[in-house]
MIDOSE-1310 file (N, C-alpha, C; in nm, 2 decimals, decimal comma, always signed):
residues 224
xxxx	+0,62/-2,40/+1,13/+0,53/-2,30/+1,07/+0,62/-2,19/+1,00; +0,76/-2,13/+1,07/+0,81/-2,04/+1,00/+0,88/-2,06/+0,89; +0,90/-2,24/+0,87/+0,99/-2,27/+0,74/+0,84/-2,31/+0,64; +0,73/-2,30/+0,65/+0,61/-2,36/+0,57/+0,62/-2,18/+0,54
xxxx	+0,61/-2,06/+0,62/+0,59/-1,93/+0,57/+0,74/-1,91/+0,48; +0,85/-1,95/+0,49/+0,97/-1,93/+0,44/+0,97/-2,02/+0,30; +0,94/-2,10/+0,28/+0,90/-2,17/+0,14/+0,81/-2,12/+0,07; +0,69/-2,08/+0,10/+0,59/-1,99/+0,01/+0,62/-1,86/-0,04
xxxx	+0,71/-1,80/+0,09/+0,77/-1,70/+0,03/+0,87/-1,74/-0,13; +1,00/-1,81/-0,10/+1,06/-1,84/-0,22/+0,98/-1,89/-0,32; +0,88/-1,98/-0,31/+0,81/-1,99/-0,44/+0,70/-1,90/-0,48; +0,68/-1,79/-0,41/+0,62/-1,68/-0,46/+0,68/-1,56/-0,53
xxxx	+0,83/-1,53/-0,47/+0,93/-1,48/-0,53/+0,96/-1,59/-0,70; +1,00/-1,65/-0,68/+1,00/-1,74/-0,82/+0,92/-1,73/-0,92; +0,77/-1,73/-0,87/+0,68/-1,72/-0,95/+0,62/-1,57/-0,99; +0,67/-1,45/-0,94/+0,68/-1,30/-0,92/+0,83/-1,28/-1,07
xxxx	+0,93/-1,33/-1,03/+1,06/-1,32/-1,11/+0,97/-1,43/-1,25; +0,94/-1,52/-1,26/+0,91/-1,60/-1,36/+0,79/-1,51/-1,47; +0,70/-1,41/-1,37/+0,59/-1,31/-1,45/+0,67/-1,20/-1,50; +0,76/-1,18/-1,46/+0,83/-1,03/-1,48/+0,91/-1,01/-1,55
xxxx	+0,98/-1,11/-1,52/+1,13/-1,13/-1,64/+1,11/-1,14/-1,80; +1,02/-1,15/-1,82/+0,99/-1,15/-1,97/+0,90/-1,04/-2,02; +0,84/-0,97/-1,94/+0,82/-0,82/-2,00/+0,90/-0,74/-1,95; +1,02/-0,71/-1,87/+1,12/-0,64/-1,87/+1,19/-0,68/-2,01
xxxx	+1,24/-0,81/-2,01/+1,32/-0,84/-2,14/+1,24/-0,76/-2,27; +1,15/-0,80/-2,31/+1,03/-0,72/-2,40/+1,10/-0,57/-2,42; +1,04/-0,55/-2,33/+1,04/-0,40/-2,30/+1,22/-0,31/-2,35; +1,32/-0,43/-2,30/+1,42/-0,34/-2,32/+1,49/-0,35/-2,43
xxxx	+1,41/-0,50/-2,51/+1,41/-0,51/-2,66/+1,38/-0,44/-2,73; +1,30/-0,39/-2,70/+1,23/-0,27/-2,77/+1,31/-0,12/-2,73; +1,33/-0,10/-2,63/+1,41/+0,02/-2,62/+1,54/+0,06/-2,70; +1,59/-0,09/-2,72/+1,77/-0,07/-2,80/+1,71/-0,13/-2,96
xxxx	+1,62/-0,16/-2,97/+1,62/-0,15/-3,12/+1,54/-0,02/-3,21; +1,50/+0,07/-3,09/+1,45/+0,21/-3,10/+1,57/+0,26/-3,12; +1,66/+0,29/-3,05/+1,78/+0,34/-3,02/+1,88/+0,31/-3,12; +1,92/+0,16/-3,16/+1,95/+0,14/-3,30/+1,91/+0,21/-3,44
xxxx	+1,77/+0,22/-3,46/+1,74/+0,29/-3,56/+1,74/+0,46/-3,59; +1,69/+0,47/-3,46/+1,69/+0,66/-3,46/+1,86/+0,72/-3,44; +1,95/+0,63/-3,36/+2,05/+0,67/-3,30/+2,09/+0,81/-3,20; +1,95/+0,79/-3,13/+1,98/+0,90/-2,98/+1,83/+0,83/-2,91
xxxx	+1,82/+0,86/-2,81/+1,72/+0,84/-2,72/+1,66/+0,95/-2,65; +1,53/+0,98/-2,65/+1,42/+1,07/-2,66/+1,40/+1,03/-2,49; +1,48/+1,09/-2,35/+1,45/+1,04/-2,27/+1,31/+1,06/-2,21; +1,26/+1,19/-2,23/+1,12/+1,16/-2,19/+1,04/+1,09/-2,25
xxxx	+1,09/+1,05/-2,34/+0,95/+0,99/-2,41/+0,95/+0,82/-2,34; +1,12/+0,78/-2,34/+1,16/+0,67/-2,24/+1,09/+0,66/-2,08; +1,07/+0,76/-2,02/+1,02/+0,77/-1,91/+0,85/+0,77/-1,90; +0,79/+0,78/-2,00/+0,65/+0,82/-2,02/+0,62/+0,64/-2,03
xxxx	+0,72/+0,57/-2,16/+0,68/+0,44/-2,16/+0,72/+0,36/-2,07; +0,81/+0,38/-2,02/+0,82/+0,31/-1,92/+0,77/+0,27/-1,80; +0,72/+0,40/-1,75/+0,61/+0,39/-1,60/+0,48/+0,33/-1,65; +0,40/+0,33/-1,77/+0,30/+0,20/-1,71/+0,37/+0,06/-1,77
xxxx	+0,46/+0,06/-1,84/+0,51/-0,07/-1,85/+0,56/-0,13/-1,75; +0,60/-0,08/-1,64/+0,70/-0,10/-1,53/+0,51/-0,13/-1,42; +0,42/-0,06/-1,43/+0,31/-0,06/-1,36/+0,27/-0,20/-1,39; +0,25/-0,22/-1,54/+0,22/-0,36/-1,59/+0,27/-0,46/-1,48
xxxx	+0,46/-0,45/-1,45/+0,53/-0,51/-1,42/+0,50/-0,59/-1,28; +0,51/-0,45/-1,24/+0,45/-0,45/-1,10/+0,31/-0,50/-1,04; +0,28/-0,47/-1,14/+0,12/-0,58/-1,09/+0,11/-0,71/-1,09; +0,15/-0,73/-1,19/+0,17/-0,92/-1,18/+0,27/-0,95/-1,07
xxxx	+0,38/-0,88/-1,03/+0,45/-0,96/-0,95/+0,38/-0,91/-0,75; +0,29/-0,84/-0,77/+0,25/-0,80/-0,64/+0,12/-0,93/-0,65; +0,03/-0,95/-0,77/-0,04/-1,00/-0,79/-0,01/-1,11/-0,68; +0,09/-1,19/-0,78/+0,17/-1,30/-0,77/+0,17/-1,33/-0,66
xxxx	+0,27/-1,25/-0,54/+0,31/-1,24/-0,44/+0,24/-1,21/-0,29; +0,06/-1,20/-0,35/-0,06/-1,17/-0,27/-0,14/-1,30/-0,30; -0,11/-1,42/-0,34/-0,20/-1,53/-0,33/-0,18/-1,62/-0,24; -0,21/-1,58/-0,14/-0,21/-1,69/-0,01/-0,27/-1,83/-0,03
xxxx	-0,25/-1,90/+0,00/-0,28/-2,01/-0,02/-0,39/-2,05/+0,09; -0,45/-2,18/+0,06/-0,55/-2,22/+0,14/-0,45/-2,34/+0,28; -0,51/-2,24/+0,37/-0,44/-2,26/+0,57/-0,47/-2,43/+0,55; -0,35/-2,45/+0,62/-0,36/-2,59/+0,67/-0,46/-2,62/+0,80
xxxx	-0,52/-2,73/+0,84/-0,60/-2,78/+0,89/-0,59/-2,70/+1,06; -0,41/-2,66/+1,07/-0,47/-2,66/+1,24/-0,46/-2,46/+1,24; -0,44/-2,41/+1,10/-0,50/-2,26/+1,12/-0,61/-2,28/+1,02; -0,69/-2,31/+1,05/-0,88/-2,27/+0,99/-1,01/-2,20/+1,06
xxxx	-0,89/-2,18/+1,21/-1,02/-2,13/+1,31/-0,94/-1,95/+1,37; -1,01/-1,91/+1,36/-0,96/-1,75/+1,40/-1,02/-1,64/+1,54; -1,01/-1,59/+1,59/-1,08/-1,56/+1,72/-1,18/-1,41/+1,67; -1,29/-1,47/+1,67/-1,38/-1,33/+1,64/-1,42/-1,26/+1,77
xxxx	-1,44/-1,12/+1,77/-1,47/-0,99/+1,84/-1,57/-1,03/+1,90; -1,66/-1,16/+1,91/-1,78/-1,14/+1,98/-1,75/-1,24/+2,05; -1,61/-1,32/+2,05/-1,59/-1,42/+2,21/-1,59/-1,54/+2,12; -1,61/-1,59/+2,03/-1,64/-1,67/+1,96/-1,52/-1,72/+1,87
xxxx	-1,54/-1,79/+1,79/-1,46/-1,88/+1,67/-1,50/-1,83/+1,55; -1,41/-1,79/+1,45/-1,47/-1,77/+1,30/-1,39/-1,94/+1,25; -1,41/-1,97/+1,14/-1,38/-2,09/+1,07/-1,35/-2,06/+0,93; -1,29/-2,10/+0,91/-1,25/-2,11/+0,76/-1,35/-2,13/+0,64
xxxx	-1,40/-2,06/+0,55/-1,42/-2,08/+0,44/-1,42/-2,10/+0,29; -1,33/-1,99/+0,25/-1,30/-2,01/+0,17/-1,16/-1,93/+0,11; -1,16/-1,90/-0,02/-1,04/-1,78/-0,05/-1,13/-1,70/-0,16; -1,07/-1,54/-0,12/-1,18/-1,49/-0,16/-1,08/-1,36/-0,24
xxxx	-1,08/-1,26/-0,36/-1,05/-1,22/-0,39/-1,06/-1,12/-0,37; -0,96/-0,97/-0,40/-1,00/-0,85/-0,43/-0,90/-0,78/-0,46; -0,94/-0,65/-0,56/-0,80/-0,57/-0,64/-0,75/-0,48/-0,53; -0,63/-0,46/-0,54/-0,55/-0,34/-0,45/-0,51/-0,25/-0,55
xxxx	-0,51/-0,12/-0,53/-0,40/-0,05/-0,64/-0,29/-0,01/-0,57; -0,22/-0,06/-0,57/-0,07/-0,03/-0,52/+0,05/+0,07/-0,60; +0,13/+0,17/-0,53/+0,20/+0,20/-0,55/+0,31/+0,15/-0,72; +0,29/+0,04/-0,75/+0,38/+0,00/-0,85/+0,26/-0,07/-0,96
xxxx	+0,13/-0,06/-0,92/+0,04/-0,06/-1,05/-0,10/-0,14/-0,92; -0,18/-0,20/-1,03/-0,29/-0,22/-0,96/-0,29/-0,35/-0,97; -0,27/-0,48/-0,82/-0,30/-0,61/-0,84/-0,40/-0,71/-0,80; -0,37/-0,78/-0,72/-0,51/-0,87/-0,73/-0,50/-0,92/-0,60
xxxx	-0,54/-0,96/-0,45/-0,53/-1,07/-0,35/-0,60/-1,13/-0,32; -0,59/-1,26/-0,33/-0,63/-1,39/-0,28/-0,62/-1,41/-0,17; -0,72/-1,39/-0,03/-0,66/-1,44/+0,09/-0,81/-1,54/+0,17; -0,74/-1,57/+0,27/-0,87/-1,70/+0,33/-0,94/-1,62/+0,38
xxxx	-1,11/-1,64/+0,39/-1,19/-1,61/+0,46/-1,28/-1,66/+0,55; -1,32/-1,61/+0,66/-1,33/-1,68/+0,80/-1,46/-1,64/+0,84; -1,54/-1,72/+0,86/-1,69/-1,67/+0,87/-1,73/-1,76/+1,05; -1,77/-1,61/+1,16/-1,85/-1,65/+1,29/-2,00/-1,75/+1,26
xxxx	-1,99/-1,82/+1,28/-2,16/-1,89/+1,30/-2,24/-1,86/+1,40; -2,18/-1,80/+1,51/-2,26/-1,73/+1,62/-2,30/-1,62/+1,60; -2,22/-1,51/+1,58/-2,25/-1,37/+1,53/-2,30/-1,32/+1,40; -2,22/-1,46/+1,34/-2,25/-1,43/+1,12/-2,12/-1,31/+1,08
xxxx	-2,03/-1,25/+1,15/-1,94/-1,16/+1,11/-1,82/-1,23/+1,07; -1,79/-1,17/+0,93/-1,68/-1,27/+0,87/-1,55/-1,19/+0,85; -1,42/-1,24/+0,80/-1,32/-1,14/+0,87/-1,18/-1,17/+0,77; -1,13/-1,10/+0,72/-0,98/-1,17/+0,61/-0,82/-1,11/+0,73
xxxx	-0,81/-1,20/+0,82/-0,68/-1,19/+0,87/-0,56/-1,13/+0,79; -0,56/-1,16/+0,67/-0,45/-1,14/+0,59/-0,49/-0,93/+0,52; -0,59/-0,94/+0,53/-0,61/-0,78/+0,52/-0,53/-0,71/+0,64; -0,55/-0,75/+0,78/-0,56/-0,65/+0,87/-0,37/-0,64/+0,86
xxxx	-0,31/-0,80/+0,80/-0,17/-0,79/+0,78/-0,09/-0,68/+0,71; -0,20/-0,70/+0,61/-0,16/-0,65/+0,49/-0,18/-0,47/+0,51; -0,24/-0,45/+0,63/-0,32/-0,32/+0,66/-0,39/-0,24/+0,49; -0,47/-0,34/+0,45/-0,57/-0,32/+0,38/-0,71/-0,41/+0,38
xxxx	-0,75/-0,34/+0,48/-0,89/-0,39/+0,56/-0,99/-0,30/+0,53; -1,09/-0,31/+0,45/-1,21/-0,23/+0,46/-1,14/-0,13/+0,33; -1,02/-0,15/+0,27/-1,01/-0,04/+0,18/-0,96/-0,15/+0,02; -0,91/-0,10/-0,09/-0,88/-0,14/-0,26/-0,75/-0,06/-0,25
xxxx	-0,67/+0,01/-0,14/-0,60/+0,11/-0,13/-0,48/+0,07/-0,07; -0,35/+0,03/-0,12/-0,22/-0,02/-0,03/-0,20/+0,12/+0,04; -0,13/+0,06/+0,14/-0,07/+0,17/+0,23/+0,02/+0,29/+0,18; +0,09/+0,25/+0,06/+0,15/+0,34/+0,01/+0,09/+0,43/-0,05
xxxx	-0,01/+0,39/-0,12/-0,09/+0,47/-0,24/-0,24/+0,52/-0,12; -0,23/+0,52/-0,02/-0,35/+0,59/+0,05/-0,23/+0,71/+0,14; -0,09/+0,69/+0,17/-0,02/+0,81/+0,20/+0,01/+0,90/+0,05; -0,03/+0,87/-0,06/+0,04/+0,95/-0,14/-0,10/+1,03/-0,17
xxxx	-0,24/+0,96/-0,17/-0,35/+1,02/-0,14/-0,38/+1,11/-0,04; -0,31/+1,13/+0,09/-0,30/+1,20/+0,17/-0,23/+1,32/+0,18; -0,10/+1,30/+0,12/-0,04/+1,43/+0,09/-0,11/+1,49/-0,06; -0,12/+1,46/-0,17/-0,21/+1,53/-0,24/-0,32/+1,58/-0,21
xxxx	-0,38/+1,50/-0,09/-0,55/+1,59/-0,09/-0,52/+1,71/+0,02; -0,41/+1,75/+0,09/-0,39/+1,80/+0,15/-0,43/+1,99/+0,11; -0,42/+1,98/-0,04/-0,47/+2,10/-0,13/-0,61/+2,06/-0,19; -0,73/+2,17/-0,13/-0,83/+2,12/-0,21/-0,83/+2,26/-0,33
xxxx	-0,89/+2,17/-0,43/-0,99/+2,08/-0,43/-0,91/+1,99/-0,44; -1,00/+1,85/-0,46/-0,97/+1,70/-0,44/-0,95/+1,63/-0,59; -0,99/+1,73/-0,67/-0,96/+1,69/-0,78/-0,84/+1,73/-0,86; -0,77/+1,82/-0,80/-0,65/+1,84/-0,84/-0,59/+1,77/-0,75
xxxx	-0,59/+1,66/-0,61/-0,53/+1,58/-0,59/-0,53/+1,48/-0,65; -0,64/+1,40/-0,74/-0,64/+1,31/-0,86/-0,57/+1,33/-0,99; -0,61/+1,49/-1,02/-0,51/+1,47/-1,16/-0,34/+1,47/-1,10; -0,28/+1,50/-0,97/-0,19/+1,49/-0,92/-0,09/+1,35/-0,94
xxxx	-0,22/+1,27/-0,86/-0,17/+1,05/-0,87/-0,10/+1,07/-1,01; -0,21/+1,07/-1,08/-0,21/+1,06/-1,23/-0,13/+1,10/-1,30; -0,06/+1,23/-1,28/+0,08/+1,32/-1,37/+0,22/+1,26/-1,24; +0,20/+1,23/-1,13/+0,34/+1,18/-1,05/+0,35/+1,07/-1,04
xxxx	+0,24/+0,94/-1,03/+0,25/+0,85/-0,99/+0,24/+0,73/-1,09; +0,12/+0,85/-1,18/+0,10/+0,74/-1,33/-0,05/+0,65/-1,25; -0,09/+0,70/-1,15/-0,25/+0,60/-1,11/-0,40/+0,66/-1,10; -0,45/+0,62/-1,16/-0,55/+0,64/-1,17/-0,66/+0,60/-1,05
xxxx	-0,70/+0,74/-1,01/-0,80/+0,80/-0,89/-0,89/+0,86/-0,90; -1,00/+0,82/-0,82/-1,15/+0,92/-0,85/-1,07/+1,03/-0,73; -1,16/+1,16/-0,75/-1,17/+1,27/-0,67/-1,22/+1,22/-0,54; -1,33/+1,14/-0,47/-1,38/+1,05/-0,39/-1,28/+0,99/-0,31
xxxx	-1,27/+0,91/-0,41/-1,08/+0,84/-0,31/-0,99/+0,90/-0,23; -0,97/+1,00/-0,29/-0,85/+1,17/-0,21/-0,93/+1,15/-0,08; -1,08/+1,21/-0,14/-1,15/+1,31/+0,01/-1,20/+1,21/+0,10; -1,22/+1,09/+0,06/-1,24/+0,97/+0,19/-1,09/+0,96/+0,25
xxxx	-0,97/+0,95/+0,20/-0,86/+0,93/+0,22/-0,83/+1,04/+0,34; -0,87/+1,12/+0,32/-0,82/+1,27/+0,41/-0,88/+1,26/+0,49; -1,02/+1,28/+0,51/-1,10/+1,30/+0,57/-1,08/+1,11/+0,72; -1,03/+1,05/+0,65/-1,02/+0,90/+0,75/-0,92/+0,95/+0,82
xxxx	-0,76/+1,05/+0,78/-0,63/+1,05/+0,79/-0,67/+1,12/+0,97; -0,55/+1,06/+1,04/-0,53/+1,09/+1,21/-0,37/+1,20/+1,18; -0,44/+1,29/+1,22/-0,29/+1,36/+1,22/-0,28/+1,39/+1,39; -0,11/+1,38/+1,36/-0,05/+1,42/+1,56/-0,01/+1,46/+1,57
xxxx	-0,05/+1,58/+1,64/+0,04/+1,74/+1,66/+0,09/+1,75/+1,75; +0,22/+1,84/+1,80/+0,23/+1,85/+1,94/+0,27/+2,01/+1,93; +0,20/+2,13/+2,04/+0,24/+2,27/+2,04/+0,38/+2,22/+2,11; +0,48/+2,29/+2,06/+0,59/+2,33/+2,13/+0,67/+2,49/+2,15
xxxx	+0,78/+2,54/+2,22/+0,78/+2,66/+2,24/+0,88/+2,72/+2,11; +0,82/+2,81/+2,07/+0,90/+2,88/+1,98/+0,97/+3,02/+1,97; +0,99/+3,10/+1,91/+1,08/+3,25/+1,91/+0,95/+3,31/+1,97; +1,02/+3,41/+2,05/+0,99/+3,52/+2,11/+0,86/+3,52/+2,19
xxxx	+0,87/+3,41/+2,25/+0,75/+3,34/+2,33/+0,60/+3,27/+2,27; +0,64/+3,28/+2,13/+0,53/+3,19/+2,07/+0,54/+3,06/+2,04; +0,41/+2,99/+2,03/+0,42/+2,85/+2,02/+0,41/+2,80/+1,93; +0,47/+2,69/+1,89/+0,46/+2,65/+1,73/+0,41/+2,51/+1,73
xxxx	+0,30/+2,47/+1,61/+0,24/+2,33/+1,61/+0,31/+2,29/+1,49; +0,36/+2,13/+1,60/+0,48/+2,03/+1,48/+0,41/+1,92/+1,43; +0,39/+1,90/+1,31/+0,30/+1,80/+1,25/+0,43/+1,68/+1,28; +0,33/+1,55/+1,37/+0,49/+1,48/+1,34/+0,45/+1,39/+1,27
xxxx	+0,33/+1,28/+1,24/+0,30/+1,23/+1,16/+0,18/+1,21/+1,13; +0,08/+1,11/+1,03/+0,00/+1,11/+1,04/-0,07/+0,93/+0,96; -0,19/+0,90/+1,00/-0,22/+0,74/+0,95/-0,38/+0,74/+0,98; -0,43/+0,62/+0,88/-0,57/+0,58/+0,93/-0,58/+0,47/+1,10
xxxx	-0,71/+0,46/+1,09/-0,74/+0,42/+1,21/-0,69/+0,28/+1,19; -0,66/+0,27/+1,08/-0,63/+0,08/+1,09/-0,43/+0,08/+1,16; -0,35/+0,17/+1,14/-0,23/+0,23/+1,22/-0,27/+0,29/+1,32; -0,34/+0,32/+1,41/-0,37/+0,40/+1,49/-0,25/+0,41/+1,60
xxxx	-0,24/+0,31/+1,66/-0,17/+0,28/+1,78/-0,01/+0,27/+1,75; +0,01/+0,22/+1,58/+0,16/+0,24/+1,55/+0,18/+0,36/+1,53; +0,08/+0,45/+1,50/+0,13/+0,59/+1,49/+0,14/+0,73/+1,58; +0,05/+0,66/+1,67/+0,09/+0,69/+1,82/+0,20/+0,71/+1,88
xxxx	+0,29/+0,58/+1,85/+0,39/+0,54/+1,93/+0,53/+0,60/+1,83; +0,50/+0,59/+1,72/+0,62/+0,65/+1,62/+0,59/+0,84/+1,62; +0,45/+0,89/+1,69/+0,47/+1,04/+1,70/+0,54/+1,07/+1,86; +0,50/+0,98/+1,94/+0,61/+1,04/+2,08/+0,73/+0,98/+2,02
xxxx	+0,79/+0,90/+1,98/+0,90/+0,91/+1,92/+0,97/+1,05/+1,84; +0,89/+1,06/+1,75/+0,95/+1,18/+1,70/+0,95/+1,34/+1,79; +0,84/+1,35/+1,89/+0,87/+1,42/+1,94/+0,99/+1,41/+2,07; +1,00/+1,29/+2,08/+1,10/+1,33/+2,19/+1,24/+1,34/+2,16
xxxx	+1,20/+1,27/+1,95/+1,39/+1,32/+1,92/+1,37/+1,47/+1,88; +1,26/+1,54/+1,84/+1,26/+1,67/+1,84/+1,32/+1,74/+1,96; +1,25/+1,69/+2,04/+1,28/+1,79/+2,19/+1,41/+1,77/+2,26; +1,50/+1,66/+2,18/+1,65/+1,63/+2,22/+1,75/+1,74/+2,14
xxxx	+1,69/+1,75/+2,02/+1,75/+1,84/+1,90/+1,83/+1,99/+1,99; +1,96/+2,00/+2,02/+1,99/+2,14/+2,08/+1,93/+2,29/+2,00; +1,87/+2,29/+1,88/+1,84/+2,37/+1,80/+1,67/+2,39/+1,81; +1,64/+2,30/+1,91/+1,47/+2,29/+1,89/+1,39/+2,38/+2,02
């Protein structure tokens, strides 16, 4: 099984480098024959074209690299929450917007015949379950919406990140976010609350475990 996961990977890397490589080339064809004619380079204006070309980029090869394939015969059955078997049906699509532009996943879908509750394993992997939101781009939604309004956390994506976000997106995004505090002692007998980290409920328990971490390197720190 690990060399059947280890070959899909290289020919999905393959097929990621095979979408890519020819609109980077494009792209930087066009950069040095700008550069030939004018003789200087206008770097912001290089940076403005670039980030959704490079978005472009990035989508096809995340695309690419999110089409799971259809499970071989002896993974088609999955364990559903009500005690039961889900089964394999089919492959089923949906867009993500990710950090490096917006792509597309293909993963197998597994449907209970006892319960009727159906389930994409490869979401809960992917920890984009129940959301169109990669993990990266619902943390970068979370530190923007941190200032309301929520709509200056959208025009925020948009002028840093180059993605486009409804105001809705932010304030579901915040409003889902688990933050872990811990009081600790501070100057002159006051106490101070350390944000150590924070995640949705689909991280719950990894974030748990990475905030006593951080507090207990905090509380090792001789300065703390």
């Amino acid at each position: 099984r690990i060399g059947a996961v280890r070959s899909r990977a290289r020919k999905q890397a393959v097929v990621a480098q095979t979408i890519t490589s020819p609109c980077l080339d494009q792209w930087l064809h066009v950069l040095f024959n700008g550069r030939r004619k004018t003789g200087h380079l206008d770097l912001e204006a290089i940076e403005m074209t670039m980030r959704p070309a490079m978005h472009r980029v990035g989508a096809a090869g995340i695309t690419a690299l999110l089409q799971f394939p259809v499970p071989p015969a002896e993974q088609r059955t999955a364990p559903c929450s009500c005690g039961h078997t889900a089964h394999y049906q089919e492959l089923r699509s949906k867009p993500v917007l990710t950090a490096v532009g917006r792509g597309e996943v293909s993963r197998p879908y597994y449907l209970c015949s006892h319960c009727h509750n159906g389930q994409f394993p490869a979401d809960v992997e992917l920890d984009i379950k129940n959301t169109e939101y990669s993990p990266g781009v619902r943390r970068m939604l979370a530190v923007v919406g941190q200032e309301a309004p929520f709509d200056h956390g959208r025009q925020q994506m948009e002028l840093l990140a180059g993605l486009e976000v409804t105001s809705k997106a932010v304030e579901r995004t915040i409003r889902a976010t688990r933050r872990y505090w811990s009081r600790v002692p501070g100057l002159q007998g006051k106490s101070v609350v350390v944000l150590l980290c924070g995640g949705d409920k689909a991280t719950q328990q990894r974030d748990i475990r990475h905030a006593r971490e951080y507090l207990t390197d905090y509380q090792r720190r001789p300065d703390a």
